[in-house]
C-alpha positions as a Markdown table, in Angstrom:
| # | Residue | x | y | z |
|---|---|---|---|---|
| 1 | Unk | 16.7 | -23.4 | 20.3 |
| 2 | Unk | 15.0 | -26.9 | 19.2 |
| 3 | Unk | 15.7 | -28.1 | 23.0 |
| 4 | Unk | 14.6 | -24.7 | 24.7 |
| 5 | Unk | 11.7 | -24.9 | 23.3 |
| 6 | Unk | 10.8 | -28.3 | 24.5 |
| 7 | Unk | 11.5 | -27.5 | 28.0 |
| 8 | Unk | 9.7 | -25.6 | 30.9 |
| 9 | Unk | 10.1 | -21.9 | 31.3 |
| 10 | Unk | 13.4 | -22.0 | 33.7 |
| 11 | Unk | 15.2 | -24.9 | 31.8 |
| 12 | Unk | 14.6 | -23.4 | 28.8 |
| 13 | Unk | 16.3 | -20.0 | 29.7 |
| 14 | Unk | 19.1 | -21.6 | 31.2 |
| 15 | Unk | 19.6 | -23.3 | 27.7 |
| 16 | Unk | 19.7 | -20.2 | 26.3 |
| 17 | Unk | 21.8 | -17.9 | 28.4 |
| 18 | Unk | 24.3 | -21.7 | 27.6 |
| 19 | Unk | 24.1 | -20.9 | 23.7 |
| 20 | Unk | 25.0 | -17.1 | 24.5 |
| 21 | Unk | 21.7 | -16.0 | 23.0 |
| 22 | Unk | 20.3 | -13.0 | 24.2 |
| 23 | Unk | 16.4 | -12.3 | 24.6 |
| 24 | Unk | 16.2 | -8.4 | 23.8 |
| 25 | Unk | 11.9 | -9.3 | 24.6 |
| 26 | Unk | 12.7 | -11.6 | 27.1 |
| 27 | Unk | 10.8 | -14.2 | 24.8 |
| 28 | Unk | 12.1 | -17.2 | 23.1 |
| 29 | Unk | 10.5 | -16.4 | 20.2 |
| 30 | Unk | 13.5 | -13.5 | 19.5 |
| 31 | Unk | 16.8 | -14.4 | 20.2 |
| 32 | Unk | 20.1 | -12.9 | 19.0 |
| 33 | Unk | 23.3 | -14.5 | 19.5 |
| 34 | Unk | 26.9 | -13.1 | 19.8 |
| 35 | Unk | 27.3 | -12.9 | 15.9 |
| 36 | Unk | 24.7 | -10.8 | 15.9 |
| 37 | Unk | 22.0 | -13.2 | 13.8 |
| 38 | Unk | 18.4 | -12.9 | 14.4 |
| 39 | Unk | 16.6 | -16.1 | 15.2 |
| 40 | Unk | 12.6 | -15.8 | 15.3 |
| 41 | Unk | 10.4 | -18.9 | 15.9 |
| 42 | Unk | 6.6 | -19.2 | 15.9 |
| 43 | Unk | 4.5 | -19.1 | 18.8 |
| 44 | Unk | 3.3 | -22.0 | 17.4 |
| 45 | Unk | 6.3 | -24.2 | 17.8 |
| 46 | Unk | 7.0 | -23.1 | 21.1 |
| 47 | Unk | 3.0 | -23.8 | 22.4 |
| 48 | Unk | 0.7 | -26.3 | 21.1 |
| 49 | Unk | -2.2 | -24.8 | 19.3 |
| 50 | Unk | -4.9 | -24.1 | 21.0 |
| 51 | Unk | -8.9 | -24.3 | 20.2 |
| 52 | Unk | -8.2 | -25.2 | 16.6 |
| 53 | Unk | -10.2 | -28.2 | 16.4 |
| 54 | Unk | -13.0 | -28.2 | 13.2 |
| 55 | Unk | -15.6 | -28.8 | 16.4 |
| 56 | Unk | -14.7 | -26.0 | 18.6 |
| 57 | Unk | -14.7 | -23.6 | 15.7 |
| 58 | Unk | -18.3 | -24.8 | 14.5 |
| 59 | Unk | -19.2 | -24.3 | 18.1 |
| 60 | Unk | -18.2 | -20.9 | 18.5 |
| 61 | Unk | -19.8 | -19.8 | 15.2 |
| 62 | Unk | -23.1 | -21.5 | 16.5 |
| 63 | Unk | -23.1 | -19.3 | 19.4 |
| 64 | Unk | -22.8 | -15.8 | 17.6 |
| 65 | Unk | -25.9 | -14.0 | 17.5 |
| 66 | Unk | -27.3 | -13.7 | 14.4 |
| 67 | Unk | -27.6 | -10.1 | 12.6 |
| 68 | Unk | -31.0 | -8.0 | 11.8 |
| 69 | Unk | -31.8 | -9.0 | 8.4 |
| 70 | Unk | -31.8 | -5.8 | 6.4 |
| 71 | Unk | -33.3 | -6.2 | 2.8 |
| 72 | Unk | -31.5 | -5.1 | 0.0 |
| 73 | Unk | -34.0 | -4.5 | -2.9 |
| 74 | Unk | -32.5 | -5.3 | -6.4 |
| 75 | Unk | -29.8 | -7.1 | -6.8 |
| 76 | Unk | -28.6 | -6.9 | -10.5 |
| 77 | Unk | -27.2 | -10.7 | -11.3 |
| 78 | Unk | -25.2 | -11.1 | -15.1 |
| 79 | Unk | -26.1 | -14.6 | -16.7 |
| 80 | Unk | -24.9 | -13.9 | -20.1 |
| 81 | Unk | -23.3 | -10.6 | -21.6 |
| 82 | Unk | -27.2 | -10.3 | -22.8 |
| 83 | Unk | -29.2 | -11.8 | -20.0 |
| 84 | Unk | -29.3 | -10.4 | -16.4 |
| 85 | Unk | -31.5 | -11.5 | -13.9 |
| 86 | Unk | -32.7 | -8.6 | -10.8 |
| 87 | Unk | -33.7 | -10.1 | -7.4 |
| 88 | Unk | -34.4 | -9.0 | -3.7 |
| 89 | Unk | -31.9 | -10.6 | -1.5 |
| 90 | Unk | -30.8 | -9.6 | 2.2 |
| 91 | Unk | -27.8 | -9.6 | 4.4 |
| 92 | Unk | -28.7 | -13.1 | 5.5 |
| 93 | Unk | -29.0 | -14.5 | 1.9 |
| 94 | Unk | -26.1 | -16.6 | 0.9 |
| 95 | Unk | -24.8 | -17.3 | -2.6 |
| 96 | Unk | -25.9 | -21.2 | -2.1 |
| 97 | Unk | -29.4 | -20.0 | -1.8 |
| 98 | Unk | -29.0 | -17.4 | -5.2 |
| 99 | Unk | -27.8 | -20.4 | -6.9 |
């Protein structure tokens, strides 16, 4: 399974028809051999990740659009079982900026 995984599409099926493995999905990632044993393995092992680099992800949260800001009026905050603070926050106010 290691080797099939390593190899091209064509190789890799050979290798497995070889092993008497059986793809019931005709994917490598679910195989079953003559026993009757289940063998799963990740996308991820099969395929290098993709797009999981910390700059691509920034990149693509940069480019959402940025909601309506809606303004919720009163926001009850606890500080003490007999302090609590009330403040008008919105949607786009984060718990850095209540801090």
């Amino acid at each position: 399974m290691r080797n099939a995984c390593q190899e091209n599409n064509e190789t890799a099926k050979a290798l497995i028809l070889a092993a008497d493995l059986t793809m019931p999905q005709n994917s490598i990632s679910f195989c079953i051999d003559q026993a009757g044993v289940y063998y799963r393995i990740p996308i991820a092992c099969i395929n290098d990740p993709v797009n999981y680099e910390k700059d691509y992800q920034n990149k693509i949260l940069q480019e959402k659009i940025r909601p309506d800001e809606k303004n919720v009026v009163g926001l009850k905050i606890r500080m003490l079982p007999d302090k609590n603070m009330t403040e008008d926050v919105s949607n786009l106010t984060s718990i850095a900026d209540l801090k």
